[in-house]
C-alpha positions in Angstrom: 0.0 0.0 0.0 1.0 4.0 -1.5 1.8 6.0 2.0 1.9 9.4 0.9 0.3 12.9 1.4 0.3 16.4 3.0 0.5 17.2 6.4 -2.6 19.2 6.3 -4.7 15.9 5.5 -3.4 13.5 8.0 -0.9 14.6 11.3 1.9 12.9 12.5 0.0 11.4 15.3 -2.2 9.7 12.6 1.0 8.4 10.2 2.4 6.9 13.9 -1.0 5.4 14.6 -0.8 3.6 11.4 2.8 2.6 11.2 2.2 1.2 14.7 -1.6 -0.7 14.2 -0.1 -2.2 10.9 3.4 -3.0 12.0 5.1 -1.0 9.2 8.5 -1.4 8.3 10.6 1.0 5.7 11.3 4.3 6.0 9.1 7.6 6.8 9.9 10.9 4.8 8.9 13.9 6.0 9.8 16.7 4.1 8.7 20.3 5.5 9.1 24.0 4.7 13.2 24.2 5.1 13.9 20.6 6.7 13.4 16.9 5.6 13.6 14.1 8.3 14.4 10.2 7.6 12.5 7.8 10.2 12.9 4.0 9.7 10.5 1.9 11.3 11.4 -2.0 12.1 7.4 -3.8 12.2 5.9 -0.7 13.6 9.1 0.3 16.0 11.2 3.4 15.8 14.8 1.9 14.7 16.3 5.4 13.4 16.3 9.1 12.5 18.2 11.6 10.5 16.9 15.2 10.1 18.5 16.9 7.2 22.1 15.8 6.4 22.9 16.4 9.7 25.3 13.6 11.5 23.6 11.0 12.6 26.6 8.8 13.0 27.5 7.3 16.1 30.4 9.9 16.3 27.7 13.0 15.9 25.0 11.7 18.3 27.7 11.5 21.1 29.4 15.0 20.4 25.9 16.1 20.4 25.3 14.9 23.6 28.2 16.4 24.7 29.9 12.9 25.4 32.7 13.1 23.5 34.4 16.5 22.6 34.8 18.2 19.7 38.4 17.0 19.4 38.0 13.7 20.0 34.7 14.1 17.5 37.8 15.5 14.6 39.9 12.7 15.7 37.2 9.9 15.0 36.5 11.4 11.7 40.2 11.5 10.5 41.1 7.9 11.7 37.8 6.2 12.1 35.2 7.1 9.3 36.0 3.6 7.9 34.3 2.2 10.8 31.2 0.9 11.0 29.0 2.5 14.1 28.9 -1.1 15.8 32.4 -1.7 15.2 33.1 2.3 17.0 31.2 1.8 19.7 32.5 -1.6 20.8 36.2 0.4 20.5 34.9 3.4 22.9 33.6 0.3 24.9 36.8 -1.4 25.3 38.4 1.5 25.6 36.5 2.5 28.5 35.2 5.9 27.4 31.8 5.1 27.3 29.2 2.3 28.1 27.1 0.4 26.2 23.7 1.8 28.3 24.9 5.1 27.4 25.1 4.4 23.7 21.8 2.8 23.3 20.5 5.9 25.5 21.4 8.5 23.7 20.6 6.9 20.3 17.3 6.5 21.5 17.0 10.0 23.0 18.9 11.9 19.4 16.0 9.5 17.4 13.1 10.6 19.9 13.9 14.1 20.0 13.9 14.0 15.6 10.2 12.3 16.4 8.8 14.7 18.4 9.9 17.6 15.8 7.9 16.8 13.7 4.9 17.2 15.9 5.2 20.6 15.4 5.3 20.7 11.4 1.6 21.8 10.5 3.0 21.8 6.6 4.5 19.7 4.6 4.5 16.2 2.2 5.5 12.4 3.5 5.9 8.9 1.5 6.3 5.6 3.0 9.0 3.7 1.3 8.1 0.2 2.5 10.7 -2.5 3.6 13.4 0.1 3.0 15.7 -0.2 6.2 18.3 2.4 8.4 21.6 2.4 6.8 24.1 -0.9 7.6 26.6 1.2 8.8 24.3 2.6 11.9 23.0 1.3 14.9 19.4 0.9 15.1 16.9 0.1 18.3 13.7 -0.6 18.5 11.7 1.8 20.9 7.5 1.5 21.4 5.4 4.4 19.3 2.8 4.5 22.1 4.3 7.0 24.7 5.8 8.7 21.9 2.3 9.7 20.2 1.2 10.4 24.0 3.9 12.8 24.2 3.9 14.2 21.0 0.5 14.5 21.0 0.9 16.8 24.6 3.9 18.8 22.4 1.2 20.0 19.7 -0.7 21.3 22.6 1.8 23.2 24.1 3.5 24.4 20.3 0.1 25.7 19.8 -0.3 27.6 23.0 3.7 28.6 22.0 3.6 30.3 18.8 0.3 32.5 20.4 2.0 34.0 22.9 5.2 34.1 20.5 4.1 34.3 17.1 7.4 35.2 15.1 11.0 34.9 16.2 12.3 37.2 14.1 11.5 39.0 17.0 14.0 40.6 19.7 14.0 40.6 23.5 15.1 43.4 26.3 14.6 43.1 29.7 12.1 44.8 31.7 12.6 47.4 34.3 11.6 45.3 37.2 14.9 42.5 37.2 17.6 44.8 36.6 20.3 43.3 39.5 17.9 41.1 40.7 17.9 38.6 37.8 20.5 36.9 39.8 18.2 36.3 42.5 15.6 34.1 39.7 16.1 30.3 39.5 17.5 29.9 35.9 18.9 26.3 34.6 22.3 26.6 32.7 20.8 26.6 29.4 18.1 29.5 30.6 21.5 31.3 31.3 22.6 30.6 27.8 19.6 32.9 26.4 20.1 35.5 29.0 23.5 36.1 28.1 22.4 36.6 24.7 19.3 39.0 25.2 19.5 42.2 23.5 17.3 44.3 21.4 20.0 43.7 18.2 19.9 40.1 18.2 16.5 38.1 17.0 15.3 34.9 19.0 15.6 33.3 16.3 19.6 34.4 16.1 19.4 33.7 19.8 18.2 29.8 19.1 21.1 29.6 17.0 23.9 30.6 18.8 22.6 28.8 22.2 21.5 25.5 19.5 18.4 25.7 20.9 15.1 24.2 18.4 12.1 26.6 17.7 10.3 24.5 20.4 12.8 24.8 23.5 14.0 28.3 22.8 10.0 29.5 22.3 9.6 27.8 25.9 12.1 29.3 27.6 11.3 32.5 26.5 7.5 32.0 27.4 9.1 30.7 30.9 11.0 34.7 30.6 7.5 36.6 30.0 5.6 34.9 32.8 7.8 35.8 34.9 7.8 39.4 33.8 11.7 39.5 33.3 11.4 40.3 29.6 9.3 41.8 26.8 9.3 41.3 23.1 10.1 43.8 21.2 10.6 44.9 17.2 14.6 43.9 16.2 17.0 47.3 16.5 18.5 47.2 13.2 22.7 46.7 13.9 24.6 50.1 12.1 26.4 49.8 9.5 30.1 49.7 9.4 31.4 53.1 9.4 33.8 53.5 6.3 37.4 53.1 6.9 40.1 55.9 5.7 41.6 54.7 2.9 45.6 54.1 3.2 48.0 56.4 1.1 49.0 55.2 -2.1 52.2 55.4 -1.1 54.7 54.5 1.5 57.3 57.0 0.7 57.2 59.7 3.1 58.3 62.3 0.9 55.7 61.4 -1.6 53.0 61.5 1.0 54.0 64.8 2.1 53.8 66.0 -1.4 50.1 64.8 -1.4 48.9 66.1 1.3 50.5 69.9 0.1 48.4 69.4 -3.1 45.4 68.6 -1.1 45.6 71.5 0.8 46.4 73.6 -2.1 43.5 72.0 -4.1 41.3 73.3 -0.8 41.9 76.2 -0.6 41.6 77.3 -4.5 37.7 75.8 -4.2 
């Protein structure tokens, strides 16, 4: 059976329902407004995901997840790309960097988090390419679509209720005039302190979500978090100034030469 359509006709929710009741396997394509995501399904159980053609080796899941560094990350790449993913991990095994639970955890977590993106796509096109599996090079799992649909389900809620109170980020931030020195005194997580540091009417939230790597969905709830608590207000971007225009160096290095110029210059002045 054809699986394909729009977004607008049938909801994530839905294609999960169905690749779950019919225990599908193959591969998901979701392709939306400026990002495509890969989800392969192993009889009707999330096995992997790729958004874009972002990383989704072994290697990039773990620098991700900030459990490697980006050195070590370069130095995999160099030395290792001929490896397979199973063949890697049993090396950071052995080698004691890392455990198996942690690999299989934050697989599962990199492919859950693609998921429940896409339960905030309202547009976009999908095809179901059946019996087509992840690549052999990468480690697949097999993780239960129920509590994802629950949760993704509760995301669309919460998206929706988002982009009301923050409809655009192209939007900029300043703080109000109640936090001032006090903002120390509020209970922010590291990553809340991330945005803060970056708050300022010249810099958009969407800039902000960029530079802190933040998705449309956390950096929209952080910043919802921010306005209930009255420490900040949204307000039109302040366009940055241009460069001012730099003096031009002489043509010339000879001093003599440059002296001669600037006598002509003055000459040339003062005969206007």
């Amino acid at each position: 059976m054809a699986l394909r359509g729009s977004l607008r006709d049938f909801t994530i929710s839905q294609l999960l329902n169905l690749i779950n009741l019919a225990n599908k396997t193959g591969m998901l394509v979701v392709e939306g407004h400026r990002e495509t995501a890969q989800i392969a399904f192993r009889v009707g159980k999330l096995a992997y995901a790729q958004m874009n053609q972002e990383d989704a080796s072994l290697a990039g899941v773990l620098y991700k997840a900030r459990k490697i560094t980006s050195g070590q990350y370069r130095s995999i790449q160099q030395r290792a790309a001929a490896l397979t993913d199973k063949e890697l991990g049993l090396l950071l095994i052995n080698a004691g960097y890392i455990s198996q639970e942690d690999i299989l955890f934050n697989l599962q977590q990199y492919f859950i988090d693609i998921i429940q993106q896409l339960f905030t796509w309202a547009d976009g096109i999908f095809h179901f390419e059946n019996d087509t599996l992840p690549p052999e090079n990468r480690i697949s799992v097999q993780i239960d679509l129920e509590n994802l649909i629950i949760e993704g389900t509760r995301r669309m809620r919460e998206w929706e209720l988002l982009k009301e109170e923050i409809p655009s980020l192209d939007m900029a931030l300043k703080f109000t005039d109640r936090p001032g020195g006090n903002i120390r005194k509020v209970n922010l997580s590291a990553e809340e302190w991330k945005v803060v540091s970056f708050i300022n009417p010249r810099n958009s939230i969407r800039q902000i979500a960029t530079a802190t790597r933040k998705t449309d969905l956390e950096i929209r709830r952080i910043v919802y978090g921010f306005l209930q608590a009255g420490l900040v207000e949204i307000i039109r971007q302040v366009d940055v100034a241009p460069p001012k225009p730099q003096m031009r160096p002489f043509p010339t290095d000879n001093r003599d030469e440059q002296r001669s110029l600037i006598t002509r210059l003055i000459n040339r002045i003062r005969n206007l």
